[in-house]
C-alpha positions as a LaTeX table, in Angstrom:
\begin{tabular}{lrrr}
\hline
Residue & $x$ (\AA) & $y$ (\AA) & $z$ (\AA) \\
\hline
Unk1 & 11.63 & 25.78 & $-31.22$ \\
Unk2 & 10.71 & 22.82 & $-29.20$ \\
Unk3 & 13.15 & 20.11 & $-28.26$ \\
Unk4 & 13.07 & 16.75 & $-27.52$ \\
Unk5 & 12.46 & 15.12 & $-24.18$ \\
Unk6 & 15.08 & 12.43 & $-23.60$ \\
Unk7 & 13.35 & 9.71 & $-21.76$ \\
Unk8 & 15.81 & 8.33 & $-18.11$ \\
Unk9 & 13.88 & 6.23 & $-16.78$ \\
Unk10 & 15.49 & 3.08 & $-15.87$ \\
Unk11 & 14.98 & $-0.10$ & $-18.46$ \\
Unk12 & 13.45 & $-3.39$ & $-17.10$ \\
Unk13 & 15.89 & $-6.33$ & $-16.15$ \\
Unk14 & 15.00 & $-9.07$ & $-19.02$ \\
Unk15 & 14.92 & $-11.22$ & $-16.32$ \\
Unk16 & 11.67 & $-9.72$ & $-14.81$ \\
Unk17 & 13.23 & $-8.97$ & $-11.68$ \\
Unk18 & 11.70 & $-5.57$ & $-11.69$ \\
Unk19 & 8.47 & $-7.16$ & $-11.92$ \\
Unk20 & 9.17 & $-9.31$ & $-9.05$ \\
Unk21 & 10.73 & $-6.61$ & $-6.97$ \\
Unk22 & 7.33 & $-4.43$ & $-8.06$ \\
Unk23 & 4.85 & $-7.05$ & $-7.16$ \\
Unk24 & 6.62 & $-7.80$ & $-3.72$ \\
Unk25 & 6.74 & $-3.93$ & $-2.76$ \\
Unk26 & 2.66 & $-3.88$ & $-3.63$ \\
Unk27 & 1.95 & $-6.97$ & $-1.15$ \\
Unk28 & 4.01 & $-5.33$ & 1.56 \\
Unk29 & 2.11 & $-2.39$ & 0.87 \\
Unk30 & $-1.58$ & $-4.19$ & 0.36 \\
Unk31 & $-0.64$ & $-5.86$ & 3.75 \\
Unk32 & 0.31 & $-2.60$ & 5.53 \\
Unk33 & $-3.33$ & $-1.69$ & 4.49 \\
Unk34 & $-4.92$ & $-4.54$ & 5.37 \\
Unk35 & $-2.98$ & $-4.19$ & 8.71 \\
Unk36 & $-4.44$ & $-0.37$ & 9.38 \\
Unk37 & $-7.98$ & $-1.57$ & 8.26 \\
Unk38 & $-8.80$ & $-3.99$ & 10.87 \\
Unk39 & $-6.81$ & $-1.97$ & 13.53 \\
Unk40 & $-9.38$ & 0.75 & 12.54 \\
Unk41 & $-12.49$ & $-1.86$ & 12.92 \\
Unk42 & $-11.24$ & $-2.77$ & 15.68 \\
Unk43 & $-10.98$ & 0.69 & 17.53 \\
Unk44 & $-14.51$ & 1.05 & 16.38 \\
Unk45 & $-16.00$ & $-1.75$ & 17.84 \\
Unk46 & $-13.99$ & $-1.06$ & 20.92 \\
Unk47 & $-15.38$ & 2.58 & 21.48 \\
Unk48 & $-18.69$ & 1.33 & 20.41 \\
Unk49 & $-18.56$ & $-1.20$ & 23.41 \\
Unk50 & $-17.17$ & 0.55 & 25.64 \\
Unk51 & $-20.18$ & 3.55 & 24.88 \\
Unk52 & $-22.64$ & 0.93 & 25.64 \\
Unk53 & $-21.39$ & 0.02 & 28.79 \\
Unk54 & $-21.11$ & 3.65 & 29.87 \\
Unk55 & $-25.25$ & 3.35 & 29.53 \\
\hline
\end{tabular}
């Protein structure tokens, strides 16, 4: 006999501030990979200049 999952997952304001609060926490996180991105070009073209001046 199977029973039935209940479901608790929290219901949306009807206000959309869920939403809001969703969309924000993506941009911080977009940003935070944005962030790590060019710090990782950068170290790249860093190493890559410094190896060319070790020539």
């Amino acid at each position: 006999m199977m029973t039935a999952m209940t479901d608790t997952s929290p219901q949306p304001a009807p206000d959309g501030r869920d939403e809001a609060e969703r969309k924000r926490r993506l941009r911080q996180r977009n940003l935070i990979v944005l962030a790590l991105l060019i710090a990782w070009v950068a170290l790249i073209y860093l190493v890559a200049i410094v190896r060319m001046g070790a020539q």
